[in-house]
N, C-alpha and C positions, 0 to 999 in steps of 0.2 A: 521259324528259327531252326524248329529239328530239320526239316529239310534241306536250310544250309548249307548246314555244318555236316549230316550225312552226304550231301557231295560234296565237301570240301574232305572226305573221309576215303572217296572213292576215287577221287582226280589226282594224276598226278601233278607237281607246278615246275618240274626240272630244267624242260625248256625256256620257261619266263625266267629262271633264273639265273641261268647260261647266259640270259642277255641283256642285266645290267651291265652297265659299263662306268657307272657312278661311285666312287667310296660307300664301301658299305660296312655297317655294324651291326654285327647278330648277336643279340641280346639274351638267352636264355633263360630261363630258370633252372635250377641244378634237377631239380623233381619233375621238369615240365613234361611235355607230351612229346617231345622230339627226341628220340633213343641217339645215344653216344653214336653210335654206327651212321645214322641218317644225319647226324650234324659234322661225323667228319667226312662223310661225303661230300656236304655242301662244302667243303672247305677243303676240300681235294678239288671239286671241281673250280672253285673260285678261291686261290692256294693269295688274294692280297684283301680277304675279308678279315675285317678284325674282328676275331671273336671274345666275347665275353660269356662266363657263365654264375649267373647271381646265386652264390649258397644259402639253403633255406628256404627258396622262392618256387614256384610253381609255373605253370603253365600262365596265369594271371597276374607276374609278377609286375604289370604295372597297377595292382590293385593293391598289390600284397607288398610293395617296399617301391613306391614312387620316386620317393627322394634318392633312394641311391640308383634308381633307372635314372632320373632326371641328370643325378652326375656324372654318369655316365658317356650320355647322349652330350654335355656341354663340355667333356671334356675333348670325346671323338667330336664335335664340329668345329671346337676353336682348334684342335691339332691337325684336322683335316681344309680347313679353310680360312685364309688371310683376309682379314677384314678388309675391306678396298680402303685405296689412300685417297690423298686428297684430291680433289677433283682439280684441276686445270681450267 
């Protein structure tokens, strides 16, 4: 596992990220490991990401406050996608 997360320490991911092309929700924690600087970069480079940033929460914060990540993530998929109708 240390060896991971040390190359996940040393790679950059800029280019994988340039090329989604799907709705995306960046979820934070206010304390997490992503510096203000590096998340508004991500958000310059991709300027129709919706970002969110969880106060109190960490790096783990689907550990640390599930339920408001949970309402988060259902509020972005019902806003971002229409249920399909009825079938024909």
């Amino acid at each position: 596992m240390v060896d991971s997360l040390a190359g996940n320490a040393r790679r950059s991911y800029w280019d994988e990220w340039a090329s989604i092309t799907c709705p995306t929700l960046a979820v934070l924690g206010q304390s997490g490991i992503i510096s203000p600087e590096e998340c508004g970069e991500m958000l310059q480079q991709r300027p129709e990401t919706v970002a969110l940033s969880l106060p109190g929460a960490g790096h783990d914060l689907h550990l640390e406050q599930p339920d408001t990540l949970l309402d988060a993530l259902e509020r972005f998929l019902g806003d971002t996608f229409e249920p399909p109708g009825p079938h024909r």
